[in-house]
C-alpha positions in Angstrom: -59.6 -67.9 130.0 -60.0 -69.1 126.4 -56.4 -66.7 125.6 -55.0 -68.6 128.3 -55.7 -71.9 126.9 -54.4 -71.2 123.3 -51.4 -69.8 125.3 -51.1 -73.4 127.3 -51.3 -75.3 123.9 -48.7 -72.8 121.9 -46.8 -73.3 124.6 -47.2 -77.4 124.4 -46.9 -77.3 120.7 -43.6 -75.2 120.6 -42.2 -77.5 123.4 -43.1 -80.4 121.5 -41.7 -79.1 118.0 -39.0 -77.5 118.5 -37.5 -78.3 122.1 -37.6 -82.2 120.9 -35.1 -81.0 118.5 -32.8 -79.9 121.1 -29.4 -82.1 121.0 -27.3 -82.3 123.8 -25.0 -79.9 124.8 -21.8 -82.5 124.9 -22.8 -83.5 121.3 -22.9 -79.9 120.2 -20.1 -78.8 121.5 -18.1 -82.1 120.7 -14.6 -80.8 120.3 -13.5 -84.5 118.8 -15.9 -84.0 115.9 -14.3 -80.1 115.1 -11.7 -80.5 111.7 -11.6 -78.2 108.4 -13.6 -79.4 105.4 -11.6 -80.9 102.7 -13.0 -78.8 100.2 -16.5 -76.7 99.3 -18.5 -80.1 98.4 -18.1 -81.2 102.2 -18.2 -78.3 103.5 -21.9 -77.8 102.0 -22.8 -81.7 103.0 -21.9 -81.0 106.6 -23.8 -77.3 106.5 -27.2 -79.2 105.0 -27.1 -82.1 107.1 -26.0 -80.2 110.6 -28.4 -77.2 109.9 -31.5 -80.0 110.1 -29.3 -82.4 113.3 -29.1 -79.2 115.3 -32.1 -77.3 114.2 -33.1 -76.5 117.8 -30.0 -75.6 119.0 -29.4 -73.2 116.2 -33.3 -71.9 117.1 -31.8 -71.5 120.7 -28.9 -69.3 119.2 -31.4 -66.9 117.4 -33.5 -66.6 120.3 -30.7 -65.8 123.1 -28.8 -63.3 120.2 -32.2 -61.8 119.3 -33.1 -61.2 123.2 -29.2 -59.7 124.0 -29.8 -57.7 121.0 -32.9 -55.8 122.6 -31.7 -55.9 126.2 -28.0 -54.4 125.1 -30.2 -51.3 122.6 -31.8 -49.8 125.5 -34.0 -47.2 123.1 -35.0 -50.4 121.3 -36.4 -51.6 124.2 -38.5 -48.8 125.4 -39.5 -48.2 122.0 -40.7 -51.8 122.1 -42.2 -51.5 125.5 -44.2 -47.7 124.8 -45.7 -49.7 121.7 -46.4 -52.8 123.4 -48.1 -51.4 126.3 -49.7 -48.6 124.4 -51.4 -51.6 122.6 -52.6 -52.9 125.8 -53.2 -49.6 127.4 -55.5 -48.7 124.5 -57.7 -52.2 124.1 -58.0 -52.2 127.5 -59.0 -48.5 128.7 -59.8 -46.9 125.2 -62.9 -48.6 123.9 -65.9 -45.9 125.3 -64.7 -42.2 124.5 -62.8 -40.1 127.4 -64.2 -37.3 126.6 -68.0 -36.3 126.3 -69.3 -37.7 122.9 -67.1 -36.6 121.1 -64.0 -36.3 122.8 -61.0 -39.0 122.9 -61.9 -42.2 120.9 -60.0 -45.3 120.5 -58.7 -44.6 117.1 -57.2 -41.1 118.6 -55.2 -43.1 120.7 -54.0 -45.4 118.0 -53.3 -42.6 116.0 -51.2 -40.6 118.8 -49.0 -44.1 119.7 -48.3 -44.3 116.0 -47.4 -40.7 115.8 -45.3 -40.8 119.0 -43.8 -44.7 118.7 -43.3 -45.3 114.9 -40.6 -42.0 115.0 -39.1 -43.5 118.0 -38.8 -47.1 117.1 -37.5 -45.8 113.8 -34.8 -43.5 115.3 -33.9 -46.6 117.6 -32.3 -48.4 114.4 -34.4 -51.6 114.8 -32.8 -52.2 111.0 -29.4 -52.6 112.4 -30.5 -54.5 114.8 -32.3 -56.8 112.5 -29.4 -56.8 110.0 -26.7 -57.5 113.4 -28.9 -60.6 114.5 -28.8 -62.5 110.8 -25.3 -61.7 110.0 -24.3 -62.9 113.9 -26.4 -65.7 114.1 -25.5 -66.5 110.1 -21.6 -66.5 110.9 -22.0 -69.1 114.1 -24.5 -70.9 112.6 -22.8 -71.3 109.3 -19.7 -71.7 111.1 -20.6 -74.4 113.6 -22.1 -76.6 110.6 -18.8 -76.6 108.4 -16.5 -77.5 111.3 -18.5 -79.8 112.4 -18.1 -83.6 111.4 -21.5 -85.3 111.1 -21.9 -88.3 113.2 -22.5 -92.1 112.1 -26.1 -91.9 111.8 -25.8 -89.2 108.9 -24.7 -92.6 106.8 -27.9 -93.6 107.1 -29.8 -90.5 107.0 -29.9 -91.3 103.0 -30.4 -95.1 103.2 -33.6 -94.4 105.3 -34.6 -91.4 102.7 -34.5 -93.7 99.9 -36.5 -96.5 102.0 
């Protein structure tokens, strides 16, 4: 009951934090705002001003490129899921010895599901995974910022900083 309430207020927190930050999908995608920077100077003032504007959106991007990665690496996945559940599996049924006195303990299971899931989440690539999901989510995010103009209110995004 107590894991269930931490979950509730992680839950509360992250909707609070980060889901605030969300910005609407017609001003994301605002296709009047799109035009090429005139040179690297305001193409780096857009990219620091619309990396914090559309922080949640760009958290949203991560989060649905990080979960296609997985789903679309199938080995990942299981690899993920053997480890996952092997955790569980072991706190759950592992904590009084199988076997006599002796026998299977708890840290024979934990050493077997290393044994058996470290080699096959290794030889799933989660590297190139890892590696896909910053460059991918790096050239849309990085992308999106520099095309996009910022709106009015980033005119007095530095008036209210210096109040």
């Amino acid at each position: 009951m107590d894991t269930l309430i931490r979950v509730t207020d992680a839950v509360k927190s992250f909707r609070e934090t980060r889901l605030s930050a969300l910005r609407t999908p017609q001003e994301f995608f605002d296709v009047n705002r799109i035009s090429r920077p005139a040179d690297l100077n305001t193409a780096t003032s857009r990219i620091s001003y619309n990396t914090r504007y559309f922080s949640g959106n760009y958290g949203l991007i991560i989060a649905i490129l990080a979960i296609y990665a997985v789903i679309s690496n199938p080995l990942l996945l299981i690899s993920l899921a053997f480890l996952v559940g092997g955790f569980v599996a072991v706190n759950k049924f592992g904590a009084d010895p199988l076997i006599s006195d002796r026998g299977i303990t708890q840290k024979t299971l934990y050493t077997v599901l290393f044994c058996v899931g470290l080699p096959l989440l290794w030889w799933s690539s989660p590297l190139g995974t890892f590696f896909w999901l910053v460059g991918a989510s790096g050239v849309l995010i990085v992308g999106h910022a520099c095309m996009i103009e910022p709106g009015i209110e980033s005119e007095y995004a530095t008036v209210q900083d210096a109040v």
